[in-house]
Structures are given as C-alpha cells and as structure tokens.
Backbone bond lengths (Angstrom), bond angles and torsions (degrees), N, CA, C in turn:
res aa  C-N    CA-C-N  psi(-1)  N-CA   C-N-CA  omega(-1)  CA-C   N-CA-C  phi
1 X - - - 1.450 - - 1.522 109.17 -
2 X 1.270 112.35 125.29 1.517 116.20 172.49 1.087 126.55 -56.07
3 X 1.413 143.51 131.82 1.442 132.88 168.56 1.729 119.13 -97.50
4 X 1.511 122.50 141.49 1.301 113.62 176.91 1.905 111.31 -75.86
5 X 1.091 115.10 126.87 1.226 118.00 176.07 1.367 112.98 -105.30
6 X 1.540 114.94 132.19 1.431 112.57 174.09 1.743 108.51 -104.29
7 X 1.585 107.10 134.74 1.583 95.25 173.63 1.185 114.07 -133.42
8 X 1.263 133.01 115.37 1.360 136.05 -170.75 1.298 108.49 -117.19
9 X 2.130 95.35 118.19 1.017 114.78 175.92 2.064 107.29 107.56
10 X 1.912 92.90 25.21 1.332 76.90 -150.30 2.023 94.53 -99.19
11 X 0.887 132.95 11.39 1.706 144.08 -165.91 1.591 85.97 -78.28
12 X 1.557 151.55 -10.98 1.041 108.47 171.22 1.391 109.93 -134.92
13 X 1.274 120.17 -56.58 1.756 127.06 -173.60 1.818 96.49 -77.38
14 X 1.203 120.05 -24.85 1.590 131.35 -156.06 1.740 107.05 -111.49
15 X 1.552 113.96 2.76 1.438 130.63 -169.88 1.467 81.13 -61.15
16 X 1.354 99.93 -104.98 1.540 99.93 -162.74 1.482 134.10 -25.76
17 X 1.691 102.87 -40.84 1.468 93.17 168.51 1.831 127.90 -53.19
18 X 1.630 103.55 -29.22 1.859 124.14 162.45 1.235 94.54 -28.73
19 X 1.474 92.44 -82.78 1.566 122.04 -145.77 1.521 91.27 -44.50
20 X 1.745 124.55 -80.42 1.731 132.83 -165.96 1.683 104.93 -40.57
21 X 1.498 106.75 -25.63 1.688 89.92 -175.72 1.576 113.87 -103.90
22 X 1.551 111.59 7.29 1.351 110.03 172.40 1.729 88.15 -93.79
23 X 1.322 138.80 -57.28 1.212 130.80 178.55 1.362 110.98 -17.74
24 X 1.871 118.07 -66.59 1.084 129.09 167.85 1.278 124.39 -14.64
25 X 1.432 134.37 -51.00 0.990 158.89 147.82 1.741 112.96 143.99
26 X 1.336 101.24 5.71 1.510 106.73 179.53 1.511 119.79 -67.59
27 X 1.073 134.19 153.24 1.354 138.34 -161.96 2.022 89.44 -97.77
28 X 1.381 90.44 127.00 1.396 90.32 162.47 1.258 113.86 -165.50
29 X 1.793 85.75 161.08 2.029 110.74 -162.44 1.119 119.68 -98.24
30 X 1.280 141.80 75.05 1.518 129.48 171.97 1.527 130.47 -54.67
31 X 1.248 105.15 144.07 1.667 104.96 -167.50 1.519 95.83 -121.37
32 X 1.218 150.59 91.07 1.251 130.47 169.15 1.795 100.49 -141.40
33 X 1.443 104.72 148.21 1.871 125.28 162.33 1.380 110.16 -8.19
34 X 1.683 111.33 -79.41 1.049 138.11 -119.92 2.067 88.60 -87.66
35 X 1.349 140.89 98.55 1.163 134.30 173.99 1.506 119.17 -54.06
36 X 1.643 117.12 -37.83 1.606 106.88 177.76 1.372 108.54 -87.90
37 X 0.992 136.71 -29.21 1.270 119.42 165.85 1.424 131.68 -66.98
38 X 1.047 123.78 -17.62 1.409 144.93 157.05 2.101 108.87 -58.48
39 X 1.613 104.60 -45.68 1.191 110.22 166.38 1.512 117.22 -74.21
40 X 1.699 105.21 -30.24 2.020 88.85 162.40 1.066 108.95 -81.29
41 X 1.117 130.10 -4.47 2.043 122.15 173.84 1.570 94.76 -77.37
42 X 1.471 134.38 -46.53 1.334 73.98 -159.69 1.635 92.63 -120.74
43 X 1.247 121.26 46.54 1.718 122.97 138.69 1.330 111.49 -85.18
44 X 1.198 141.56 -31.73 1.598 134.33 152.71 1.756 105.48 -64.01
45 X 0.930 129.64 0.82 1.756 114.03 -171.59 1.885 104.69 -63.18
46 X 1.099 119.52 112.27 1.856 106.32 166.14 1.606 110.28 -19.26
47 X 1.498 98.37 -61.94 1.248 109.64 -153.74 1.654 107.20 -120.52
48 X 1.531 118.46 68.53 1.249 121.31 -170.65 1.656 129.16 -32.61
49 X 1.691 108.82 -45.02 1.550 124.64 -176.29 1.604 92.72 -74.66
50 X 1.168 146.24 33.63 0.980 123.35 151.25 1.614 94.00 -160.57
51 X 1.357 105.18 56.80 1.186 112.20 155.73 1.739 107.50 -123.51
52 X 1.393 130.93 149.71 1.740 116.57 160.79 1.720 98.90 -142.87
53 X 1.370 76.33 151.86 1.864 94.28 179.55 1.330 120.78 -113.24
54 X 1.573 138.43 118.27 1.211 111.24 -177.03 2.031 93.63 -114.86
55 X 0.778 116.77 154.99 1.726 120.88 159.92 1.603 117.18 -84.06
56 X 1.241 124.03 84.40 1.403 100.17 171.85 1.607 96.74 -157.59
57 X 1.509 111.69 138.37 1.125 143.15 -166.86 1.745 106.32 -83.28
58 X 1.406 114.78 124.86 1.783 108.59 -177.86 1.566 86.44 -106.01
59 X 1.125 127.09 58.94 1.457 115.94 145.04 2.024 95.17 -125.96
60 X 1.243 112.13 -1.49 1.212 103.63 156.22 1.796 113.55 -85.72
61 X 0.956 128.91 66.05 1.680 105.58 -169.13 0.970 139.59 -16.34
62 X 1.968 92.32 -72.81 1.824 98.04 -172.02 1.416 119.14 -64.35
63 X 1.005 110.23 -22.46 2.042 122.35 166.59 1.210 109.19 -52.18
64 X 1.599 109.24 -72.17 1.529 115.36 -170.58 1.605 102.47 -51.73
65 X 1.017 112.93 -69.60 1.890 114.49 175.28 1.264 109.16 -15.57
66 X 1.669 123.56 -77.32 1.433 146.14 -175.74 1.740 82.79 -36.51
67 X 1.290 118.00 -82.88 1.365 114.56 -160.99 1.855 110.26 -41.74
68 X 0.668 115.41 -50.74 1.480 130.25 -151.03 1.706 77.01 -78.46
69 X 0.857 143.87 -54.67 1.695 145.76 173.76 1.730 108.86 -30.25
70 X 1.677 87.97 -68.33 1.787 115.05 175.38 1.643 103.23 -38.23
71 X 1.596 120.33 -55.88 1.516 118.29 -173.56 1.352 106.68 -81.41
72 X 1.283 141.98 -0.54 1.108 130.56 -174.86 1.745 100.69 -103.59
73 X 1.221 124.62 -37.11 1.281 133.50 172.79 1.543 110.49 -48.92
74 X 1.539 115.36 -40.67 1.456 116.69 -159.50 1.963 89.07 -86.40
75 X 1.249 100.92 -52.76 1.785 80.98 174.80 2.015 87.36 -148.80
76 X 1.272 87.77 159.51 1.758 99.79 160.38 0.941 116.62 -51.59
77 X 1.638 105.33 174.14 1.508 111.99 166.33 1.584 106.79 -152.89
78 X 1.724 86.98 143.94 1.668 90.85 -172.92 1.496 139.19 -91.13
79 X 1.890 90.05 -7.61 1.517 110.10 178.87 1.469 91.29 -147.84
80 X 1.582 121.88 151.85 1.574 138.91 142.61 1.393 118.55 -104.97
81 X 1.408 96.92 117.26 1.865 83.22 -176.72 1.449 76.20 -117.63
82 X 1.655 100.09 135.22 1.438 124.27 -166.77 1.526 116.84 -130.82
83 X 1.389 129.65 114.93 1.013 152.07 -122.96 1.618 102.58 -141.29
84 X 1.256 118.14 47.68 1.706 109.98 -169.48 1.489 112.35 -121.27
85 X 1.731 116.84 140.66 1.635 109.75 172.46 0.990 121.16 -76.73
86 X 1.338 116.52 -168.85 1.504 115.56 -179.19 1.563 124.63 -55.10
87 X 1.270 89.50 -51.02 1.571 87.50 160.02 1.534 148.68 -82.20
88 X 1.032 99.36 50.26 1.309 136.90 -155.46 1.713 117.88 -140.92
89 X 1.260 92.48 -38.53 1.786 98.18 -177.10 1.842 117.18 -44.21
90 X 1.663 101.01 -59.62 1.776 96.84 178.69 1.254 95.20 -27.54
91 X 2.006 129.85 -67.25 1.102 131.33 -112.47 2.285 91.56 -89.05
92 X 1.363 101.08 -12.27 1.333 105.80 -174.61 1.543 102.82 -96.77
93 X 1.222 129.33 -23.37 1.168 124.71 177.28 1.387 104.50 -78.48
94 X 1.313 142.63 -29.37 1.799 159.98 -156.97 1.848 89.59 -84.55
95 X 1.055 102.76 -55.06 1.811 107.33 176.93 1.750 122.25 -54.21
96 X 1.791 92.26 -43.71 0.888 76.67 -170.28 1.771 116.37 -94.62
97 X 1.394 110.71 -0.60 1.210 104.60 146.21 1.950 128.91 -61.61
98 X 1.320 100.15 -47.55 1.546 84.73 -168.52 1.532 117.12 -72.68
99 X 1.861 118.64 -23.82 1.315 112.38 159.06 1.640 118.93 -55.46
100 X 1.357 119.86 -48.21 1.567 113.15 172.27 1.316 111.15 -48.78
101 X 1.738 143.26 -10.34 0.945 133.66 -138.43 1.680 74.39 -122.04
102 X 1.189 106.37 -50.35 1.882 105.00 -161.54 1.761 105.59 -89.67
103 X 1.357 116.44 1.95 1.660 110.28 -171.59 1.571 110.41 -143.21
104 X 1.374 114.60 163.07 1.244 113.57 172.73 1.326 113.56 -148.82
105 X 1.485 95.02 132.89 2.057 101.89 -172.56 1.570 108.31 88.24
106 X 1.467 106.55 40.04 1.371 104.70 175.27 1.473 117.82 -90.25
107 X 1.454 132.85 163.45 1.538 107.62 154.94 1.845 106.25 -113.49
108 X 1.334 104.07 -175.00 1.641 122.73 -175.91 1.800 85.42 -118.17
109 X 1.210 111.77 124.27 1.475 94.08 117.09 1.406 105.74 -145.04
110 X 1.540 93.79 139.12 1.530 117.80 176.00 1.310 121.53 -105.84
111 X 1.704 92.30 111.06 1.517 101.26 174.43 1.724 132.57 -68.66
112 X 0.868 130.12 131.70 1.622 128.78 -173.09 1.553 114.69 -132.44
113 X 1.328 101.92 166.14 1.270 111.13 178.04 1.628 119.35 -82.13
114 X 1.656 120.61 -179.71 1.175 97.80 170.15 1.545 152.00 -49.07
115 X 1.971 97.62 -29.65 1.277 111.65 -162.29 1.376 109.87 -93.85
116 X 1.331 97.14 25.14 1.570 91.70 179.65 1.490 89.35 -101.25
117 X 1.264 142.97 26.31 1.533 152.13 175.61 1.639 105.99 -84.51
118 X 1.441 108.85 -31.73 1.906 123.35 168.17 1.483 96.49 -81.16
119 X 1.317 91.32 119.73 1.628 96.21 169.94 1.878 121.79 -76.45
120 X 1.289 102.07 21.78 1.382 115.92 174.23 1.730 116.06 -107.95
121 X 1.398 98.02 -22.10 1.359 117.53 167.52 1.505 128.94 -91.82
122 X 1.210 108.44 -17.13 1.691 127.08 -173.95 1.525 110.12 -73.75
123 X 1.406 113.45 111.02 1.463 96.81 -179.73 1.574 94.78 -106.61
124 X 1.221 126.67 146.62 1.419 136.57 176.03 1.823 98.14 -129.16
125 X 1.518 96.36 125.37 1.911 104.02 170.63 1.078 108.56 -84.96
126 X 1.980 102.92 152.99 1.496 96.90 -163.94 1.649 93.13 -76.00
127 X 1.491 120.92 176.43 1.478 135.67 175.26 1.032 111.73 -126.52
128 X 1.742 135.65 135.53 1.051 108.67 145.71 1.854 143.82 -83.95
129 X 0.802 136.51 -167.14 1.503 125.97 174.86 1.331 123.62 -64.91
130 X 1.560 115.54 29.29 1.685 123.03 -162.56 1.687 83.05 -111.76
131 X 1.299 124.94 -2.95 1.808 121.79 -126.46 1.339 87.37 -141.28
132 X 1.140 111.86 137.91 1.755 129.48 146.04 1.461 134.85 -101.11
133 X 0.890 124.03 113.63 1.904 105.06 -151.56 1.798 101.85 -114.60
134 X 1.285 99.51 113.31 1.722 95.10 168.47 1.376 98.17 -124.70
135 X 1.183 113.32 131.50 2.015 128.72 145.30 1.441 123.13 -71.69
136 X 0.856 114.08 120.04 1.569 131.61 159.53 2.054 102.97 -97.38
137 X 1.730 88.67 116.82 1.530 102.64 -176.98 1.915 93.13 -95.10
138 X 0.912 109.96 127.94 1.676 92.46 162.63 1.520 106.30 -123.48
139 X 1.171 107.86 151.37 1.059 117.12 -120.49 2.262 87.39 -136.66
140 X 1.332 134.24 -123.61 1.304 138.35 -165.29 1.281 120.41 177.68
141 X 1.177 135.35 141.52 1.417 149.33 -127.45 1.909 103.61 -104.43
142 X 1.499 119.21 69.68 1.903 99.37 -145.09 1.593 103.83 -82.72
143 X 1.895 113.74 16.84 1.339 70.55 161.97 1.697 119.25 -108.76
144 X 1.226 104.49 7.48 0.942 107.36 173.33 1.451 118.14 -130.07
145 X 1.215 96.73 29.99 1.843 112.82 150.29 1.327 94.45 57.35
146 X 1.497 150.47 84.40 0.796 150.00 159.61 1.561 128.82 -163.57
147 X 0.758 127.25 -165.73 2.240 125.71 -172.73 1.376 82.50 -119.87
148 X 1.419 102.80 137.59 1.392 124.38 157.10 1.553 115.14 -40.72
149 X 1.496 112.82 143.02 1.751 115.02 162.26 1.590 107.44 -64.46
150 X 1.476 97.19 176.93 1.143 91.66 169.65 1.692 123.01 -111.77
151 X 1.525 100.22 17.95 1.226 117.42 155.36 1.959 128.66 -73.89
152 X 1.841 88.12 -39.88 1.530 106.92 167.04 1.532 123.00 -90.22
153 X 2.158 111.70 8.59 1.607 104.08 163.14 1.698 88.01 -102.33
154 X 0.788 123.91 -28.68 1.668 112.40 -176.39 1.343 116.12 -50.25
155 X 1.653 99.90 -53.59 1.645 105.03 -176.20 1.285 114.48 -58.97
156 X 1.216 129.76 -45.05 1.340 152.98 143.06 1.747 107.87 -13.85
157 X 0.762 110.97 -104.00 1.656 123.09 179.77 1.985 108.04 -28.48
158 X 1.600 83.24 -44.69 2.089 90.10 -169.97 1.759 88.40 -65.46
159 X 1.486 129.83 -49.27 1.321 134.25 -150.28 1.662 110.01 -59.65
160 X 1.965 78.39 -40.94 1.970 94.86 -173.07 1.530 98.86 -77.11
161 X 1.054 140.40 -15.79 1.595 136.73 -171.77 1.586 92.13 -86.83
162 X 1.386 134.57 -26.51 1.513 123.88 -157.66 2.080 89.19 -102.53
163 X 1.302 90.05 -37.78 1.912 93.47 -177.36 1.852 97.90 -54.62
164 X 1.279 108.06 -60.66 1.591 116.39 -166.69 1.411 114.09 84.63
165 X 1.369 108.83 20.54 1.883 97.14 167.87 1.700 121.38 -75.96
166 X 1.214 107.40 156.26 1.717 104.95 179.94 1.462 114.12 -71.16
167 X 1.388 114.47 -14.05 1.480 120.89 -179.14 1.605 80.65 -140.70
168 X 1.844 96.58 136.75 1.004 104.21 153.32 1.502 118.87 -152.60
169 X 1.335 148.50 98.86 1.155 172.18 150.35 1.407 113.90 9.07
170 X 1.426 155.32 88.15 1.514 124.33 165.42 1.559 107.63 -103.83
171 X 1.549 104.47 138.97 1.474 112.60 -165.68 1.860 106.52 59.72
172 X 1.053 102.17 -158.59 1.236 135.26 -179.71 1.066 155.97 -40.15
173 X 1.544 158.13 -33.86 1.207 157.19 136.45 1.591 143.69 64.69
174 X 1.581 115.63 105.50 1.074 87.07 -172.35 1.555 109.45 -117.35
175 X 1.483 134.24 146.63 1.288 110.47 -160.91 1.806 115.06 -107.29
C-alpha cells in the first residue's frame, strides 16, 4: 500500500529523495519556494500522477499553514519530512501542531543542519502522541573537508527513514 508523503523543502537538496519515493510508488507532495524547480521535479517524477507540487514559502506562516491545511484536507499524510531554518522553526512548530490536531499515526522527520549536533542549538517541536519524531542531523564529509552533496543528504535522509532511529547522523559531526 502506498503512503502519501509530505516533503517540505524538497525541489532541491531533498529532490532526489522526491523523485526515489515517488518511483517507490508512494504518492508524494512537495512543498518548496522555488516554482521552476518544482516544475523540473515533477517532469523528472517516475511516476508523475502521484507526484504534487505546491509553491509556498513558511516564512510566510499563515499562508504556508493554509496550504499545508489545503494538502492535508485533499488526502492525509503518513510522513513529513521537514526541511526548515532557523527562521522557520515558529512556522514548523504551528504545523506541527495543527497536523497533530487533524491526523493520527503520523511521523516527523526533521531535517537539520549540522549545529543542531550542540544540544544548545537543537531545536526539537513539541509533538503530540499522534507523532513520531526522528531528526536527521547532517552533518560533512571530514576527510575531505567538505558538506555533503545533495545526492549524499538524500541518500542519507531516505536510509534514516528505512533505519527508523530518533537521531540519525549523515556524514559527520562535530559536537
């Protein structure tokens, strides 16, 4: 059985992970800014009819919310893999209240940057018990001193969604 996946933020570092889980055959929703790249996501989609694109920016809130409302109304969703900066958090914590409010048996996973590896830097949203929450920290490549592709955060993120740990690491880290 297919699951609907929501991924926000997923048209560029998070493409491929789209793309491998619409292959999958799972139905999935991308949420990201950028409108043409969202239009090369889903002319590359395997499986186009169960790909969807919306454009909307979560540094607008009450928009992004409304939207994220709009896709949840038309069907559920069984995972959020969530992809937001710092400035961004209110607007990820606001979601993830009103999905706990409208769904049940969802998961989180929230993608982050390295420094969320300092537990002074780590922001985690609260959940309620409808929710499973794992982070994926990604992290940098040390021997060759560099940031992951975004071929090697995809693989990463898809690997940690199939592992299921609450923390899960890609590449590198320093704490």
């Amino acid at each position: 059985m297919s699951k609907h996946i929501l991924i926000i933020g997923g048209s560029g570092m998070l493409k491929e992970l789209a793309l491998t889980l619409n292959k999958e055959g799972n139905e999935v929703t991308v949420v990201a800014r950028n409108k043409s790249k969202l239009k090369s996501l889903h002319d590359q989609a395997p499986q186009p009819e169960l790909l969807n694109t919306y454009s909307s920016d979560y540094t607008v809130e009450d928009t992004f919310i409304e939207d994220i409302l709009h896709i949840l109304k038309q069907k559920p969703v069984s995972k959020v893999v969530a992809w937001f900066h710092k400035e961004g958090y209110a607007t990820l914590q606001k979601m993830c209240d009103e999905v706990g409010q409208k769904q049940e048996n969802w998961e989180l996973v929230h993608v982050k940057g390295s420094r969320a590896a300092r537990p002074s830097e780590n922001f985690i949203p609260s959940t309620n018990n409808t929710c499973s929450y794992q982070e994926v920290i990604l992290g940098y490549v040390r021997a060759e001193q560099r940031w992951l592709t975004h071929h090697e955060i995809s693989r990463g993120v898809y690997n940690a969604m199939k592992q299921n740990h609450q923390t899960y690491i890609v590449g590198q880290v320093d704490s």
